[in-house]
N, C-alpha and C positions, 0 to 999 in steps of 0.2 A: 504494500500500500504506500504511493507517495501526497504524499501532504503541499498543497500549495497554500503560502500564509499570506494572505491579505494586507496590507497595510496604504490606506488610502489616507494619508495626513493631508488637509485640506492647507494651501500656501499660505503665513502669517500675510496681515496685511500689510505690514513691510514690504514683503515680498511682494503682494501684488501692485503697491504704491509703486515701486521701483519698476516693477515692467509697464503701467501705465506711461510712468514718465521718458521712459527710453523710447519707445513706439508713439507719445504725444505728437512728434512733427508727420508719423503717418496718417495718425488721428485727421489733424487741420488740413491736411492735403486733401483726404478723402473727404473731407466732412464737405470741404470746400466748393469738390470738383461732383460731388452730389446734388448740389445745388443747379446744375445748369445741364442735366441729364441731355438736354440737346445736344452737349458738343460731344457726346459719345457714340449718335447715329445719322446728326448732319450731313459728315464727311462722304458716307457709304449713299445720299440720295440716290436714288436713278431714275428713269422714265416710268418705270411700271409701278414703284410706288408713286409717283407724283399722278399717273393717270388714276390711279386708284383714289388719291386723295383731291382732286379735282372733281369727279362722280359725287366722291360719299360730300364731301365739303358744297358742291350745289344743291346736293338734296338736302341736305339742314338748313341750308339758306334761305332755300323755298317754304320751309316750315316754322325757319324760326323769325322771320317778319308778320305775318299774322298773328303766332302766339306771342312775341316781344307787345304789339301794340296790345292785344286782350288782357294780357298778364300787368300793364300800366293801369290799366284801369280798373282793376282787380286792389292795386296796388295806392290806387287813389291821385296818379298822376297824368298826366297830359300822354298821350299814349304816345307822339314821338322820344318819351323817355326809356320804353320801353325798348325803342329800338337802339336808343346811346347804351344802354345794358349791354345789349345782348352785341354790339362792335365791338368792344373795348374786351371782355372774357375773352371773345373767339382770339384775336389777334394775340393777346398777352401769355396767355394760357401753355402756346406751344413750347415757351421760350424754358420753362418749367417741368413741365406735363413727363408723368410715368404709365400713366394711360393712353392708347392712341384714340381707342375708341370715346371717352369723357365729351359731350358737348354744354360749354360753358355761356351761360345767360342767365336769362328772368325765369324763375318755376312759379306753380303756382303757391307753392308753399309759402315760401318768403314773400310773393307777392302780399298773399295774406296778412303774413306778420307787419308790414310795413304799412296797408292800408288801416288795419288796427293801430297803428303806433301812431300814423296821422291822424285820423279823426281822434285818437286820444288825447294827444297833445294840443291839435287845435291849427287853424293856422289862421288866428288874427294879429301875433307877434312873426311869425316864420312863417313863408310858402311848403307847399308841400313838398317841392324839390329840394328845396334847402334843408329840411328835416330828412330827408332820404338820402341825400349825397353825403350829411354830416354823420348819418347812421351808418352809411357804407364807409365812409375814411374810419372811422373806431372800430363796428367790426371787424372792417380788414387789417386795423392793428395789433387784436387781440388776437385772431386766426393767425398772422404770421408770426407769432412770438411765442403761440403754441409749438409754431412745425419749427421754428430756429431753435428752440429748447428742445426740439424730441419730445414731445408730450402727446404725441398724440395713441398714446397708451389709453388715455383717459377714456376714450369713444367705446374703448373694449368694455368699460363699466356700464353702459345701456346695452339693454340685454336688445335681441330680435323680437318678442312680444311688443316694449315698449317704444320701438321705433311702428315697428308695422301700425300700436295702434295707435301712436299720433297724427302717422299719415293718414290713416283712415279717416279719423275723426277728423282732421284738417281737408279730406277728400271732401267728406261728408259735408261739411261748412261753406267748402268753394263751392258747390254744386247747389245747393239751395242758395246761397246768395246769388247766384246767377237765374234764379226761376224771375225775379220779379223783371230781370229784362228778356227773359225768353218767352214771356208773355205778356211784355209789355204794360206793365202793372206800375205807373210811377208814385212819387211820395215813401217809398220804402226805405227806411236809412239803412244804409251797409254796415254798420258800424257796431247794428243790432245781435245779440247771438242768435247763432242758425236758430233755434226753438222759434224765436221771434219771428224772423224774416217767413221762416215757414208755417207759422200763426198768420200773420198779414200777408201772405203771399194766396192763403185757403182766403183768407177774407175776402181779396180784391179779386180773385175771377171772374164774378162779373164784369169787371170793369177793364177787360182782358182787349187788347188792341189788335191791329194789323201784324203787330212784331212778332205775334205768335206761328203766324203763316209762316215767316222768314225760319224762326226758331225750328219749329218742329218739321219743316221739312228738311233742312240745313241737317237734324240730327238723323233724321230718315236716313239722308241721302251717306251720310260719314258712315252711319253702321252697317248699311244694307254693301257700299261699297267694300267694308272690311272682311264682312263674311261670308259676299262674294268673292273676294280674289282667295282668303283662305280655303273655300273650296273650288276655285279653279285651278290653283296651285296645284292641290292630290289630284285633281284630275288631267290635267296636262303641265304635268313636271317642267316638260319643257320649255315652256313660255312662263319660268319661275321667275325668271328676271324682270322682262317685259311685265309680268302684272304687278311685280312688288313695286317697281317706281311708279307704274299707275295707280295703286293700294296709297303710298304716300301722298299721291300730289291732290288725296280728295279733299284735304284742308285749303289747296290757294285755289281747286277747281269753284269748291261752295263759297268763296270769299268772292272770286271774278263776277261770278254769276249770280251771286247776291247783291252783290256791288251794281253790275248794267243793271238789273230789275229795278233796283232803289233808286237809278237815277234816272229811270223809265217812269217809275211812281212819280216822282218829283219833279217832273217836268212841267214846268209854266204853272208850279207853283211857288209861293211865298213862304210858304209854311208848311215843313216834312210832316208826310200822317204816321210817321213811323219813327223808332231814334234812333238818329247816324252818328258817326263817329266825327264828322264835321271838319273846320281845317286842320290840318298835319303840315308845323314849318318844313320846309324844307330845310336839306344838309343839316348843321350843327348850330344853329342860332340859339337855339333855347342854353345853349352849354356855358358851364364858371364852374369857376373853384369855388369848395364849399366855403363855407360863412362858420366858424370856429366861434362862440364866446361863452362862456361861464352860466351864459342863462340856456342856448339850446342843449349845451353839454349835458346839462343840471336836468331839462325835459328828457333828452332819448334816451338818458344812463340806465332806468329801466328793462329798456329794449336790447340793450349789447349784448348783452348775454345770453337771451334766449336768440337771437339773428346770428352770434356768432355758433350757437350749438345745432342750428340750421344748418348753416354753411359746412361744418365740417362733418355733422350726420349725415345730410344728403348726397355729399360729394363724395364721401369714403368708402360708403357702402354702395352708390354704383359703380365706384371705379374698383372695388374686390369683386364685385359682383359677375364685370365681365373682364374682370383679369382671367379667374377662373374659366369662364364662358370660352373665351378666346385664348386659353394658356399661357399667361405671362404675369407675372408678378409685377403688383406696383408699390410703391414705397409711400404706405399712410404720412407719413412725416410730412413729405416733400410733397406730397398732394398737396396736402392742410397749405404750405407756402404756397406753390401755386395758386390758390385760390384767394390766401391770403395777397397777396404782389396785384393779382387780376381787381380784387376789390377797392386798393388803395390807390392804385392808379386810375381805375373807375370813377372815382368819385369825382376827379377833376374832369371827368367828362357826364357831368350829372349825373352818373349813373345810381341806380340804386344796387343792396346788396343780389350779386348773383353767384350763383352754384352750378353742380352739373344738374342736366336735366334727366329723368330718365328713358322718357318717350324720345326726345330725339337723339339721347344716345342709342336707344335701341337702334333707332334709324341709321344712323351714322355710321353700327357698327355691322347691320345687315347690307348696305350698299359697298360693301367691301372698302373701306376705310384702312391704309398702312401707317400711318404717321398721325403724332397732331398737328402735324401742318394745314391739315385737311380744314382747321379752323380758318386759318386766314383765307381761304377760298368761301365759305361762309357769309365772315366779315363782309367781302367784295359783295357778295348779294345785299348787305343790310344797305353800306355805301351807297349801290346802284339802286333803293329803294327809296332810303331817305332824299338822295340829288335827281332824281328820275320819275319818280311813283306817288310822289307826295297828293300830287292835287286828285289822283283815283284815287285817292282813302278818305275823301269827302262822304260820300255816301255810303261807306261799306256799313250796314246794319249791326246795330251795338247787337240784336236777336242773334245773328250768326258768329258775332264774336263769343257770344255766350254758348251756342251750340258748340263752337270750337274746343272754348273751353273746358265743358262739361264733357265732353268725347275724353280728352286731352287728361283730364283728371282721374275719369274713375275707370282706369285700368289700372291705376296706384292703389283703389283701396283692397283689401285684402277679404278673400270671399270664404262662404261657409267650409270650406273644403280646408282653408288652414284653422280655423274655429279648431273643427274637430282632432286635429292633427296639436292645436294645442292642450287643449284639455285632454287627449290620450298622453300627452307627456306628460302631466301634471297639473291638477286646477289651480295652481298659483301663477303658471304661464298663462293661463286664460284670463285670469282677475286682473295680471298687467295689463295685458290688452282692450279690454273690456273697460280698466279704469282711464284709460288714457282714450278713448274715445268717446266717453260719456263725459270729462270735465270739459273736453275741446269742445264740443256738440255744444255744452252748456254754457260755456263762458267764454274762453278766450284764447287762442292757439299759446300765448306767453303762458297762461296756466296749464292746457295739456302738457306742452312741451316739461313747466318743472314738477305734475303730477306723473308722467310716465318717468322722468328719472327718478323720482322720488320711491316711489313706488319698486322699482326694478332693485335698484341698491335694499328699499326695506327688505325685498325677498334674498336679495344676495346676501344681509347682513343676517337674515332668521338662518340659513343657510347654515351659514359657517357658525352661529351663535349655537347653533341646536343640529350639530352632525350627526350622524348616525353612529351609533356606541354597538357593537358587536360584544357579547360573547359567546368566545368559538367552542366549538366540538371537534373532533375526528370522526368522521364518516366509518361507521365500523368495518372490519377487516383491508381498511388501505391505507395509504401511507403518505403521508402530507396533502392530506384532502381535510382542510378544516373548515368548517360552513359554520357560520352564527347557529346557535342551538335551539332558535327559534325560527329558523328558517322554514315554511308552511310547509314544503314537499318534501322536505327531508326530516324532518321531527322523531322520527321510529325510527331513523337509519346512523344518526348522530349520537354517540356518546358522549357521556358526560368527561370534566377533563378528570385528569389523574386526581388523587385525595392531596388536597394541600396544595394545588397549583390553579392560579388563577390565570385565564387565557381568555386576552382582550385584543381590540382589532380595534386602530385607530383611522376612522377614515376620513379625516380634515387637518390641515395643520394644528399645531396646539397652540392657537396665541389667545389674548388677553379675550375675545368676543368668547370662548367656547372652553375655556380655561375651569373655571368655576362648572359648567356642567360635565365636561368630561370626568373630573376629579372626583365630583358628588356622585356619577355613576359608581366607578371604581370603589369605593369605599364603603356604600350601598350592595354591592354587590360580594365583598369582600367577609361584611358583616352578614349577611344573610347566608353565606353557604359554609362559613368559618365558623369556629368556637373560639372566645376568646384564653387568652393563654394562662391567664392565671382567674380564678373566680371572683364572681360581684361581691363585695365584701356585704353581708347582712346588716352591716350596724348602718343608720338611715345616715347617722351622722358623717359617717367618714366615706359616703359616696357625693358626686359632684348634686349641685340641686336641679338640674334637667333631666338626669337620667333614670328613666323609669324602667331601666331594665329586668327585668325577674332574675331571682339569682340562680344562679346555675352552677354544672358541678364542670371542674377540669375536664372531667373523662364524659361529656356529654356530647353525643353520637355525630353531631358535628366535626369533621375533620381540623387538626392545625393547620395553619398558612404555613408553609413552605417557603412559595416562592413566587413570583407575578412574571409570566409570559407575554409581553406587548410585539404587534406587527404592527411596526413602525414602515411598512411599504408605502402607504399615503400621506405620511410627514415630511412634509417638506422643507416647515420653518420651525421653529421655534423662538418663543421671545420671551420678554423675561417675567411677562405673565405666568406663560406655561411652562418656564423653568421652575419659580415659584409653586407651581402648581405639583408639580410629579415629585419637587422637595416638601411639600404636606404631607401628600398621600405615602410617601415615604416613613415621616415620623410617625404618621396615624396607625396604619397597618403594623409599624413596628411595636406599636405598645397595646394595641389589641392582641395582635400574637403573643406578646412579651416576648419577643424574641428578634435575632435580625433575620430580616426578608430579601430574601434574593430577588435580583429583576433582569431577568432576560431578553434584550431585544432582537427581534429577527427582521433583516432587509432594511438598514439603517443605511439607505442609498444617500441620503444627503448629508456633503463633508461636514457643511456645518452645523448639524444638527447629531452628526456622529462627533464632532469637536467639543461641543457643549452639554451632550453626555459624560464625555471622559471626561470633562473637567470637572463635572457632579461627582463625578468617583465611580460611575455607574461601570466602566471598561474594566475595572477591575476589582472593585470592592473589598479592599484590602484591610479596612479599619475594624473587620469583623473575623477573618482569616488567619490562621495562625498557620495552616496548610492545605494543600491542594493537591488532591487525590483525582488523577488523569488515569482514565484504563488504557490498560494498555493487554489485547485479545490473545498476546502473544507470548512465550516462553522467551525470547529474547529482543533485544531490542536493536538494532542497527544502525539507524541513526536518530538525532533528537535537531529540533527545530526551535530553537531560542531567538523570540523574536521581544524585541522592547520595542520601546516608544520613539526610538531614531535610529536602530539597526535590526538585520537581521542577519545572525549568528548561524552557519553551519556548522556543529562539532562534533564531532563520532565521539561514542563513548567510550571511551580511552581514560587514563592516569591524569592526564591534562585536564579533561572534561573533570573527574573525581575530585580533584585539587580547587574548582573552582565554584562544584556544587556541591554540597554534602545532600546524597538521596541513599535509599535504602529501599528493599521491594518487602512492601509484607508481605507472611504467610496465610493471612487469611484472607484477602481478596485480594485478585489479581492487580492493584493497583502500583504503580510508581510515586513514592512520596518524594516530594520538591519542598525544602526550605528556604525562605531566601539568603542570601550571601551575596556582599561586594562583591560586584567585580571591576577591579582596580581599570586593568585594559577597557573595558566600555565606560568609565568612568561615570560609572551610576549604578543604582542597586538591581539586581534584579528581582526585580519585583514578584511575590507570589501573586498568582490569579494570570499574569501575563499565557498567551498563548502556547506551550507546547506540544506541538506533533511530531507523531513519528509516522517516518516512511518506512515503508518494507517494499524489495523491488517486485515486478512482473503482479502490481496487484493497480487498482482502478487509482486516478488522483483523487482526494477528497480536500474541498476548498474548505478552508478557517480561516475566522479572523485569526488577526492578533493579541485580539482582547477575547478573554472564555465566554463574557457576557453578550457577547455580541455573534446571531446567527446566519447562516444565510438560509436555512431549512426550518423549517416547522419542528418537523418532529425530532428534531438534532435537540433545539430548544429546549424540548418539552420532556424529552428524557434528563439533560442538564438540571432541570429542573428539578426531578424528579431526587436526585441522587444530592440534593441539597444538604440533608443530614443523613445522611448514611454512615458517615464518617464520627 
């Protein structure tokens, strides 16, 4: 049998200080040359990316002028703002950009948030663009200071419920605030929460106009198009191309042809029977720098925070979304900058807060899209819009902007089919969900937004506060199969553990949230299947005044504590909570026993949690040990494996060996008795409890630590355990 002994000593942090600091000028190099991910695939251009990115970059162009000016007035501003958004993302974006497929503009989401933050705020001090350009320069301060620090960890703490059901709830909000123009219903304030809007929206049908015509056929015509081409698709494969960019372009076909009718209607008249969208300046006239003072700062400070957890929610998770989709990894960090860099320069071009979009990234990345360069071809569309196109968006019908919209949205919100796919995971994923669409619905996307984080952390924190506490069994007749003893399909097939050995299964880090109930389990558990070690003393007087224990005898049928068995496999951390904590339950159990308790851990993969064991004493246990009784199966021994805390010794047993350890073999169990004894040469004691193996040749290896206390097997453990006082 040969012996492989373990010794994984985690680097002081010296150590790791000092390799930080030598490899620092690699650090800045990369950290640096991270930032401008373009000049790592500029070089390589070629024709068949740039034809690829000239396709997918006109088709978002074509889409994203329509929904730019719809999402402005969603947003509460003059709809050519809409369109200074959505130039400024496209252009900037590439220069940054770890996504090829991301299309950067106006969504409806933030539209939202910002038309709520105007009407909140008001604009008889501040216009509405000024409050929107001044909210996009500060969120895009925040956003980039997030991705220059690497922070953008933080996004991982909102869980998938809570994002899905903001959007929903926020789908839910854009889509009824858009009924009173898709029916032409006026006097409705937007400002109201959806209950409302959709309260007064039932009220006013009678009082339902022309705008409904434009609406509900506008929405006819988008849906009937869609799922037509998805089944002309399966049916002629081949003309999958040819229908997909006919599938897209049904947003500028219903906006053209909305547009000629409305100005068909309105012909040699003075006064529209319908409501249009009216003049759109041309080029960039409306554009300035934002207007900074202490009194709007003081108004939007509210808004930053929930527009900047927009901006980096929505942007992150579609560009993981079809990183995956499309196989390539993108860098959260460097996104967040990008977006951040696109918003702060935005703002000097009026723009207000923008992100990626989903719908026309979908788009963008189905018209075969290679680069983000594909954005500045976009761009050129909005340009040739605003200098070009202006005086046809007189009449385009705010009705079909609103059909636009509402098409455009609720393919975001999230249908019965992930419901039940939550609650089959767990109905605390559902209650996230569920609550983050009923506050948005009710009040206000700034409140979903911090009721879905809020909420997602409470369950992360119940989580980790209240883990799941195992104890194990051995599944009868096998061999390191331990299942929780109350595991429902195994109950008759699980044994109870050895007498005296208590076997727990830790499945959360042990920090300060779950510290207090792990422990209270343990000790709970320890008490109830143990007898205490020496008896309740009968006199009332000389017991503690809480303890109501009945007195009992030494020798009552309850087993002594031995020894405590912990699978330490899902610790990862420890802190000084739960160091604190397993040094209680240490002196607890010790004086319930009246005796000392062994604690054997198994699969102690983390260095530093295996470091801040050994410094508890836990590796070796020496202050209760006078000696250490190692079997040994064999008649002679061949070699011995002396391993400490910063070497490990090979030494045949030999005169040399004799000189340095005084051992002796008794006659009554097969065991090797080890003392400790200096050793001058390793200049430190050798310590009893330290690991000892022996090999014998032409037999299997068997892995040990270097500490006894520490296992890599169950049932290695659980015998160790077992053999606690035998001696």
């Amino acid at each position: 049998m040969s012996t492989i002994c373990v010794n994984h000593e985690p680097p002081t942090y010296k150590e790791q200080l000092d390799r930080t600091v030598k490899r620092f000028p690699h650090y800045v190099k990369s950290y640096v040359q991270g930032l401008f991910p373009i000049v790592g695939w500029l070089p390589r251009y070629n024709l068949t990316w740039f034809t690829g990115d000239l396709i997918a970059g006109l088709t978002v162009g074509v889409i994203i002028v329509p929904q730019g000016m719809a999402y402005a007035k969603i947003a509460q501003l003059p709809p050519e703002y809409g369109l200074y958004s959505s130039f400024v993302g496209l252009c900037i974006y590439c220069f940054f950009a770890t996504s090829k497929d991301i299309s950067i503009g106006p969504t409806a989401v933030m539209s939202l948030l910002i038309g709520q933050a105007i009407l909140s705020i008001g604009t008889h001090e501040y216009s509405a663009p000024q409050i929107a350009s001044c909210l996009t320069l500060f969120s895009g301060l925040v956003t980039i200071a997030i991705g220059l620090l690497r922070l953008g960890l933080l996004v991982d703490f909102i869980s998938n419920p809570a994002i899905a059901g903001f959007m929903t709830g926020s789908c839910i909000t854009i889509i009824i605030g858009q009924l009173p123009k898709l029916f032409g219903i006026p006097g409705i304030k937007s400002s109201l929460s959806a209950y409302l809007i959709l309260g007064y929206t039932l009220k006013g049908l009678p009082h339902t106009h022309l705008d409904l015509v434009f609406g509900a056929v506008g929405l006819i015509w988008l849906y009937s198009v869609k799922y037509s081409v998805q089944y002309l698709i399966q049916r002629y494969p081949k003309r999958e191309r040819l229908l997909f960019f006919f599938g897209i372009a049904r947003n500028a076909i219903l906006v053209i042809v909305g547009t000629l009718i409305a100005c068909l209607v309105n012909l040699h008249k003075t006064t529209s029977p319908i409501s249009i969208l009216n003049k759109v300046p041309s080029g960039f006239r409306s554009m300035h720098a934002p207007i900074v003072t202490p009194d709007i700062l003081s108004a939007i400070s509210p808004y930053i925070v929930p527009s900047t957890i927009i901006l980096i929610l929505e942007h992150v998770a579609i560009a993981k979304s079809f990183g995956r989709i499309n196989d390539y990894k993108i860098d959260p960090n460097q996104e967040i900058v990008a977006i951040g860099v696109s918003n702060i320069i935005g703002c000097f071009f009026s723009a207000y807060p923008t992100t990626g979009s989903f719908s026309r990234t979908a788009i963008k990345s189905k018209s075969g899209v290679r680069t983000p360069i594909a954005g500045v071809f976009s761009a050129c569309v909005v340009v040739l819009a605003l200098y070009a196109l202006t005086p046809a968006f007189y009449f385009i019908p705010d009705a079909v902007l609103a059909a636009v919209i509402i098409h455009a949205v609720a393919d975001l919100a999230t249908g019965p089919k992930v419901w039940k796919e939550l609650w089959d995971v767990h109905p605390l994923e559902l209650f996230i969900f569920v609550s983050a669409v009923i506050i948005t619905f009710f009040t206000t996307v700034e409140y979903g937004i911090y009721t879905a984080i809020g909420v997602s952390l409470f369950v992360l924190l119940l989580r980790i506060a209240r883990p799941r506490f195992n104890v194990l069994g051995r599944i009868k007749n096998s061999r390191s199969l331990y299942f929780p003893v109350d595991y429902p399909t195994l109950v008759e097939y699980i044994e109870s553990s050895p007498d005296g050995v208590a076997i727990f299964r830790l499945n959360e880090s042990l920090t300060y949230p779950n510290a207090s109930y792990i422990s209270d389990k343990m000790i709970d558990h320890v008490k109830e299947n143990t007898r205490r070690g020496k008896p309740v003393s009968k006199t009332k007087g000389s017991r503690q005044w809480n303890d109501n224990t009945k007195a009992e005898s030494i020798t009552a049928p309850k087993p002594l504590l031995k020894a405590i068995v912990i699978d330490f496999a899902a610790v990862a951390n420890i802190d000084s909570t739960g160091i604190q904590c397993i040094t209680d339950v240490r002196q607890i159990v010790d004086r319930w026993a009246n005796r000392y308790i062994y604690w054997h851990f198994v699969n102690v993969h983390s260095p530093e949690v295996r470091r801040i064991l050994v410094r508890l004493g836990f590796g070796t246990q020496l202050s209760t040990i006078s000696a250490v009784l190692i079997p040994n199966d064999r008649a002679r021994i061949k070699t011995v494996v002396v391993a400490t805390n910063k070497l490990t010794d090979i030494t045949n047993v030999d005169e040399t060996f004799k000189e340095k350890h005084r051992f002796t073999r008794t006659t009554d169990i097969p065991y090797l008795q080890i003392e400790p004894k200096t050793d001058k040469s390793l200049q430190q004691p050798i310590a009893v409890g330290h690991q000892y193996a022996f090999t014998e040749d032409n037999n299997p290896v068997i892995v040990k630590d270097m500490y006894r206390f520490f296992h890599y097997s169950m049932d290695e453990a659980v015998k160790a355990a077992q053999k606690s006082y035998e001696y």
